[in-house]
C-alpha positions as CSV (number, residue, x, y, z in Angstrom):
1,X,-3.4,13.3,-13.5
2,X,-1.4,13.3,-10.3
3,X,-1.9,10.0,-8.8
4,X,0.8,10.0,-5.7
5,X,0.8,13.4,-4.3
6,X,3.6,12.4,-1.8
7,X,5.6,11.5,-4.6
8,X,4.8,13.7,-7.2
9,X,3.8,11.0,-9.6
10,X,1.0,11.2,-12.5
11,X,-0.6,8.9,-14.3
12,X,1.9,8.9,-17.4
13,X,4.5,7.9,-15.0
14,X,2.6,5.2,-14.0
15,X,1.7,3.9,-17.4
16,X,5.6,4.3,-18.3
17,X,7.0,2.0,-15.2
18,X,4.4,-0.4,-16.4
19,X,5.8,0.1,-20.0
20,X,8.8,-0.8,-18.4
21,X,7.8,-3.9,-17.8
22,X,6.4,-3.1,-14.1
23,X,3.6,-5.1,-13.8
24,X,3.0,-5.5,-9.7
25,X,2.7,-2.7,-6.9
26,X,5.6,-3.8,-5.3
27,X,7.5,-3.3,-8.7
28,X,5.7,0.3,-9.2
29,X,6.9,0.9,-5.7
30,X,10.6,0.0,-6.9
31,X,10.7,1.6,-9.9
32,X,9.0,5.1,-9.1
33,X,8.5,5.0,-5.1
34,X,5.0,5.9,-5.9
35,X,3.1,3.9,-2.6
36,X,5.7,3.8,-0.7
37,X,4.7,7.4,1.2
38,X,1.0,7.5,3.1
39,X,-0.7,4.5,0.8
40,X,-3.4,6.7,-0.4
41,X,-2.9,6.3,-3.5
42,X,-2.2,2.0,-3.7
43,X,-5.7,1.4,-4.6
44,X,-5.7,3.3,-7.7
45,X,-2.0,2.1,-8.4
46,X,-3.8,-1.3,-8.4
47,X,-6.9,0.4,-10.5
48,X,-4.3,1.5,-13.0
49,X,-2.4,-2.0,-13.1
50,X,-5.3,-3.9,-13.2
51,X,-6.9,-2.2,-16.1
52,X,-3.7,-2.4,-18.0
53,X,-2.8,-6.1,-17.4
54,X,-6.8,-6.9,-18.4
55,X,-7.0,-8.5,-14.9
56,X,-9.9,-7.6,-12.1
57,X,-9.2,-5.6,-9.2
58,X,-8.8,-8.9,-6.9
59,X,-6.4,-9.9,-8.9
60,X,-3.5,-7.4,-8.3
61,X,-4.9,-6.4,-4.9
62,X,-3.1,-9.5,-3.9
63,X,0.1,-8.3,-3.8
């Protein structure tokens, strides 16, 4: 699933960066520039993060 159309970046991607060791939007934004175009697609980035690191949505939303 695409998740940052400015970018061109799926889900997979995502999941790779965090792989990767990526575990912070400002890190995703780094690694893949995904976020870094219009924001649309930052909450989900943090969706994706969150439910990966086991943490709630306020959590990563901090960063």
């Amino acid at each position: 699933m695409l998740v940052c159309i400015c970018k061109g970046i799926s889900d997979r991607k995502l999941h790779e960066e965090i792989r990767k060791g990526h575990r912070t939007l400002a890190q995703i934004r780094t690694g893949c520039q995904a976020g870094t175009d219009c924001g649309a697609c930052v909450q989900q980035i943090r969706q994706i993060l969150g439910a990966r690191a086991g943490v709630s949505h306020h959590e990563t939303a901090a960063e």
